[in-house]
C-alpha positions in Angstrom: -93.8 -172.4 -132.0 -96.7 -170.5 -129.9 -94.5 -168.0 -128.1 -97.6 -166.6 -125.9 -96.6 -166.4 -122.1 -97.8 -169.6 -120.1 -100.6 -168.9 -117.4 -98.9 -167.6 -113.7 -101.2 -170.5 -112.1 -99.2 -172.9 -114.5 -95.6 -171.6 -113.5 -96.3 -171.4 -109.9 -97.4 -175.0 -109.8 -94.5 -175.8 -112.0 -92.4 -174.5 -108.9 -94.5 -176.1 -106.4 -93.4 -179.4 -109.1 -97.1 -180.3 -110.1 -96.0 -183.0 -112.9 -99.0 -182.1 -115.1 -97.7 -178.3 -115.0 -93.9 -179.6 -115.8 -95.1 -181.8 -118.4 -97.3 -179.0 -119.8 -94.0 -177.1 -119.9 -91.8 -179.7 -121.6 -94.5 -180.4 -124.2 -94.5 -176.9 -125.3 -91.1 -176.1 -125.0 -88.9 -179.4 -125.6 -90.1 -179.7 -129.9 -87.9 -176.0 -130.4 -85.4 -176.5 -128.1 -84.2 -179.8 -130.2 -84.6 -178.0 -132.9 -82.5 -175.3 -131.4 -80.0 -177.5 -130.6 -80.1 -179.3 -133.4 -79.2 -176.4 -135.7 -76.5 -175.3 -134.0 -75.2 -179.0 -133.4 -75.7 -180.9 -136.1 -76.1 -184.3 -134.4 -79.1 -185.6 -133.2 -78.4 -187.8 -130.8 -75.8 -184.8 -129.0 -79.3 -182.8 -129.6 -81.2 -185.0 -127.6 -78.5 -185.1 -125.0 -78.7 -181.5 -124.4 -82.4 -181.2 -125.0 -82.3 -183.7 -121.7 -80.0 -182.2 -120.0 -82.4 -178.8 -120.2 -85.2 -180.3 -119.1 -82.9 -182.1 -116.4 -81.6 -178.7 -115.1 -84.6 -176.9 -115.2 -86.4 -179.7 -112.8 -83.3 -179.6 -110.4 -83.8 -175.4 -110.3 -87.8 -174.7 -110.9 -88.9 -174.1 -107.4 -86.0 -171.2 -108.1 -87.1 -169.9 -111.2 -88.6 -165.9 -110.8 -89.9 -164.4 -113.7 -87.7 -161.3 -113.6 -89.3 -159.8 -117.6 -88.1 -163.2 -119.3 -90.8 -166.0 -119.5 -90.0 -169.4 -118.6 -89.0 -170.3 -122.5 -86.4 -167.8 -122.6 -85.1 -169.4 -119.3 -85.3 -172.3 -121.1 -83.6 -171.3 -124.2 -80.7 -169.6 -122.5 -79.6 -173.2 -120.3 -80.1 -174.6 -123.6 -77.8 -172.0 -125.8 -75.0 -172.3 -123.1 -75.6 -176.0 -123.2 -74.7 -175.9 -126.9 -71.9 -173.2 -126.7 -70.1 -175.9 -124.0 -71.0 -178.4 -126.4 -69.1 -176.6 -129.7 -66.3 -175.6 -127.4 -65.5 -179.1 -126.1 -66.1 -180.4 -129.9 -64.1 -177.9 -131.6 -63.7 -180.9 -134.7 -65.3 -180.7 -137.7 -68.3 -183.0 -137.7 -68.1 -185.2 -140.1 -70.8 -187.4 -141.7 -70.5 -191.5 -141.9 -70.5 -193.1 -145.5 -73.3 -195.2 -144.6 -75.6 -192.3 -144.1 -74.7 -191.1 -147.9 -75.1 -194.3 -149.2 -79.0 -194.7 -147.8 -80.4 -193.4 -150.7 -84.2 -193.7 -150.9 -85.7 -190.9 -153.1 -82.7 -191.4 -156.3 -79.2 -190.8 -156.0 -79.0 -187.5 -157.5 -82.1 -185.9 -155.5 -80.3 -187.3 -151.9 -77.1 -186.2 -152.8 -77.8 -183.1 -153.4 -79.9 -182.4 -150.9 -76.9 -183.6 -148.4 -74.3 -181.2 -149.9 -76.2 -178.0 -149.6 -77.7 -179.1 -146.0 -73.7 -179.6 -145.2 -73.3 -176.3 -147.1 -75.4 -174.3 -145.5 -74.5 -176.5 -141.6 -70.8 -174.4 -143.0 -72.1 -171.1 -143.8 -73.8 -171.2 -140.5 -70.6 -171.4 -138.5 -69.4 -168.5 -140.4 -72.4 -166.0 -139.0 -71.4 -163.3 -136.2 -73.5 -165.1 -132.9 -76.5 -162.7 -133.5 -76.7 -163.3 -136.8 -76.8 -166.7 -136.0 -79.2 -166.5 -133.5 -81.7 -164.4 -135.8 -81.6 -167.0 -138.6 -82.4 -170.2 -136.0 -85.1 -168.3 -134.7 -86.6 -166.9 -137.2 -86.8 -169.4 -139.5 -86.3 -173.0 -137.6 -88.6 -172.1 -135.2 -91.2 -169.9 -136.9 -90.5 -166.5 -134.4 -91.8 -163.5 -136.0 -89.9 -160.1 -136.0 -91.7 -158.8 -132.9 -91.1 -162.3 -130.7 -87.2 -162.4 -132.4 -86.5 -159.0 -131.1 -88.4 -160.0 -127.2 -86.2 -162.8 -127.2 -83.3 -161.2 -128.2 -83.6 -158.0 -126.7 -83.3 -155.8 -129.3 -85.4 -153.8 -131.5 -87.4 -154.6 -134.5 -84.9 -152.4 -136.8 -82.4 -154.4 -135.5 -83.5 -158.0 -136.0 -83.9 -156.9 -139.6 -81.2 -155.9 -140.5 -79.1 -158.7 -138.7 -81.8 -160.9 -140.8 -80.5 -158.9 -144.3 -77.2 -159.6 -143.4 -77.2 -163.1 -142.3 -79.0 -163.6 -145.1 -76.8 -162.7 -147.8 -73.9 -163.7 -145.8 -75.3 -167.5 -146.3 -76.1 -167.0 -149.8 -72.4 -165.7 -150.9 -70.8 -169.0 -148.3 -73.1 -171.5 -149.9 -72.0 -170.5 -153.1 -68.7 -170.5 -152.3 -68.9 -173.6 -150.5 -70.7 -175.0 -153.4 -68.4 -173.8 -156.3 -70.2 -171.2 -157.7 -68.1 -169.0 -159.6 -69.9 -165.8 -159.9 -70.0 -166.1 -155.5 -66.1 -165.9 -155.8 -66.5 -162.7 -158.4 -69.2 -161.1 -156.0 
């Protein structure tokens, strides 16, 4: 995802709501925010929802938007994280996957099966993450951020996005071997 600010002239017609700036906007921004979403969800189709329902909210409150040091995405990502945190909080159930969706098996048995069970594994591990760590990891490697753009959006420092990085990191790895049966995970 290009993270480089959008033009003033395009934000200011956005405001004014020019629909060639808006959907300048959502084309840019709407592919990451799924993904986003997505991450932290695990459904699709509740992805899409939200993903909507950003868009949705940022139309209703554009002409109020003022770049105060956070560009329009990070707007944009924060109505979409506290879209998703309503979301998890009203959905506190485990999700849980349909039988018919393991049983569409197109690349072998084995190969789909096991690609399932550490996607669900690692879905798990994810819950397990402090919120920045959590944060970092969707960032950084769903949507491509580098170090310096993390830290920008996160508001914290370089160091720090590294080392919540180093730690989410081998957080995941010791869940998903858990998760996955691994014994030397439950040793370590």
């Amino acid at each position: 995802m290009n993270t480089a600010a959008l033009p003033e002239d395009l934000v200011r017609r956005a405001r004014s709501a020019d629909p060639e700036a808006l959907s300048t906007i959502y084309e840019r921004f709407a592919p990451g925010i799924y993904r986003y979403v997505y991450y932290r969800i695990g459904d699709a189709e509740v992805a899409r929802d939200i993903q909507s329902d950003v868009f949705l909210r940022m139309l209703e409150s554009i002409e109020r938007y003022e770049d105060r040091g956070w560009s329009i995405g990070s707007w944009l990502y924060s109505i979409a994280h506290a879209r998703t945190v309503d979301t998890l909080r009203r959905n506190k159930r485990r999700r849980q996957t349909p039988l018919s969706e393991w049983c569409a098996i197109s690349e072998g048995p084995e190969t789909k099966l096991t690609d399932r069970i550490n996607e669900a594994a690692l879905q798990e591990a994810l819950v397990h993450l402090s919120e920045a760590q959590r944060q970092v990891i969707l960032l950084r490697h769903s949507y491509g951020l580098s170090l310096e753009e993390t830290a920008n959006q996160l508001g914290r420092s370089i160091g720090a996005v590294k080392s919540l990085q180093h730690r989410a990191h081998e957080r995941l790895a010791r869940l998903v071997r858990t998760s996955l049966g691994d014994d030397e995970a439950a040793e370590g």
